[in-house]
Structure formats: C-alpha cells, structure tokens
C-alpha positions as CSV (number, residue, x, y, z in Angstrom):
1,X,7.2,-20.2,-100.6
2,X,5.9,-23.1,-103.2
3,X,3.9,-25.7,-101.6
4,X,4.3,-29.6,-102.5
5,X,2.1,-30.8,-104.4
6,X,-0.7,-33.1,-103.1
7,X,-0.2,-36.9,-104.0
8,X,-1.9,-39.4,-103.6
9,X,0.6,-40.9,-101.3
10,X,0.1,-37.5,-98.6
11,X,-2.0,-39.4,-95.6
12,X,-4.2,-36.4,-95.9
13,X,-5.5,-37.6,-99.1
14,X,-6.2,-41.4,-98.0
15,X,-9.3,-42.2,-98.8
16,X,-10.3,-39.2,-101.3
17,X,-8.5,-40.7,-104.6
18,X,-12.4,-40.5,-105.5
19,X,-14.4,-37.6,-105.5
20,X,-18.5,-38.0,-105.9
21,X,-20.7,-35.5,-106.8
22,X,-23.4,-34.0,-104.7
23,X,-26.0,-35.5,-106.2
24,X,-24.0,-39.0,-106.5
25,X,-23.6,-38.4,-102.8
26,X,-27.0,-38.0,-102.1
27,X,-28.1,-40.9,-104.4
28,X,-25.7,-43.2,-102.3
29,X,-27.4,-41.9,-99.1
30,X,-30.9,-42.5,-100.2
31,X,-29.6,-46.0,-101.6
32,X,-28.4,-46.6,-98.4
33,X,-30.6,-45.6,-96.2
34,X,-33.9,-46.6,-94.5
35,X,-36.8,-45.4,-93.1
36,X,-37.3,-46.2,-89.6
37,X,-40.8,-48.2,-88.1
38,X,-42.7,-45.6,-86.5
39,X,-43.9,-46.5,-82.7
40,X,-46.6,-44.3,-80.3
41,X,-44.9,-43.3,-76.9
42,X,-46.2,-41.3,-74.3
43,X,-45.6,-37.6,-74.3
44,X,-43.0,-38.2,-71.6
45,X,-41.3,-40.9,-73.2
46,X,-41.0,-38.5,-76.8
47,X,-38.4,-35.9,-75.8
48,X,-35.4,-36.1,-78.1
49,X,-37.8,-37.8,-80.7
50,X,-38.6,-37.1,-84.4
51,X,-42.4,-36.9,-85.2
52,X,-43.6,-39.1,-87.9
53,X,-46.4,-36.3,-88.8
54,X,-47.4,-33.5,-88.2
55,X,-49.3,-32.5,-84.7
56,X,-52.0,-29.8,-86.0
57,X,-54.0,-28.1,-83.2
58,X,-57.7,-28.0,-84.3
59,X,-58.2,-24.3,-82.2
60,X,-55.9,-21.8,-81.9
61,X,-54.7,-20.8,-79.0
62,X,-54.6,-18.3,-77.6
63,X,-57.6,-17.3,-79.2
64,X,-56.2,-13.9,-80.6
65,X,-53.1,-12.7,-82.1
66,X,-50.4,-12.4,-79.2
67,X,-46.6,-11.7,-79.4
68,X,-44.4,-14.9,-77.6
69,X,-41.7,-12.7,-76.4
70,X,-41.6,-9.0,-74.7
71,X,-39.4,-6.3,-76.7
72,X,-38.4,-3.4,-78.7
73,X,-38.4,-3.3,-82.4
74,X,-35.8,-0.8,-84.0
75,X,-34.7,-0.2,-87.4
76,X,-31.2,-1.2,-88.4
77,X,-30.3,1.9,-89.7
78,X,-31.5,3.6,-86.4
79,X,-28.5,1.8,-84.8
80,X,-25.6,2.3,-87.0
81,X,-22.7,3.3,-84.9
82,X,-24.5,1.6,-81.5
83,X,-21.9,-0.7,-79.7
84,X,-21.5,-1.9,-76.1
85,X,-19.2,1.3,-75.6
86,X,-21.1,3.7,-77.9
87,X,-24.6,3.2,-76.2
88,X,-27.9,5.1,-78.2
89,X,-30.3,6.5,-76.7
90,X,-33.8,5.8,-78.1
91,X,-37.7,7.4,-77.3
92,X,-40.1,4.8,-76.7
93,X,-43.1,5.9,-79.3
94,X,-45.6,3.6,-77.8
95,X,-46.5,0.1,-76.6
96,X,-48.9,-2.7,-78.0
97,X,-50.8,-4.9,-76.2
98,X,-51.7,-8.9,-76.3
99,X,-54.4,-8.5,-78.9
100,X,-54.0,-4.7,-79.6
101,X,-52.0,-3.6,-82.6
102,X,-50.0,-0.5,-81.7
C-alpha cells in the first residue's frame, strides 16, 4: 500500500514548512526568554515554587548514616524468571540497622 506523499498543502504539515535545529531551537529559547525577579515567601507560601539557590544544611541530620526507606536488596539475576504468578522464594541472610552496616 504506497502512501501519499507529504505536501506542504497536508494540514498536518501547517506550520512545519521550517525545520530548526536543536541548537537553533534552543538559541531562540534563551533569546526569548527571561529570568524571573526572585521574591522571599514564607515556607508555607513556597510549595509549588522553584528555589533561586540552593538550601544547604550546615549539620547533618541525622547525625549518622541511615537508610530513608525499609527493604530488601536482591540481585537481578537472583530474580530471573520471578513474576506475579511464578513467585521465588528467598532466605533472608541478615538485617542492618540505622547506623549499623550489615
């Protein structure tokens, strides 16, 4: 089945008789546009915001090395063939602790 060609005349094409380069694309954007004035809000008033620089903590906290979420860790290749109907079976090796390497 031969497909028509594409004119410029096909209302798909309307507004593409002109093709840019990446780069001249990106030049027209930075031409374009401008940087916004910065303002200070309260922490309240900043959700859905873009920071203007970055917010460094001068501690750490915590004040030890602690894992954000609870898990498992696997290798891939320990779960090739594993799928919601083909369940494995794995041995729990040990556990570490907030702070406490395994």
């Amino acid at each position: 089945m031969d497909r028509p060609a594409k004119t410029l005349a096909d209302v798909r094409m309307r507004g593409f008789a002109h093709r840019s380069t990446v780069e001249q694309a990106l030049a027209w954007v930075d031409a374009a546009a401008q940087r916004l004035a910065t303002e200070q809000v309260s922490l309240w008033q900043a959700a859905g915001r873009v920071l203007t620089a970055d917010v460094v903590s001068p501690v750490d906290v915590p004040a030890f090395p602690r894992s954000m979420m609870d898990g498992y860790a696997l290798q891939a290749a320990e779960t090739q063939g594993a799928s919601p109907y083909n369940r494995l079976e794995f041995i729990i090796v040990g556990q570490s602790l907030a702070g406490q390497p395994f």
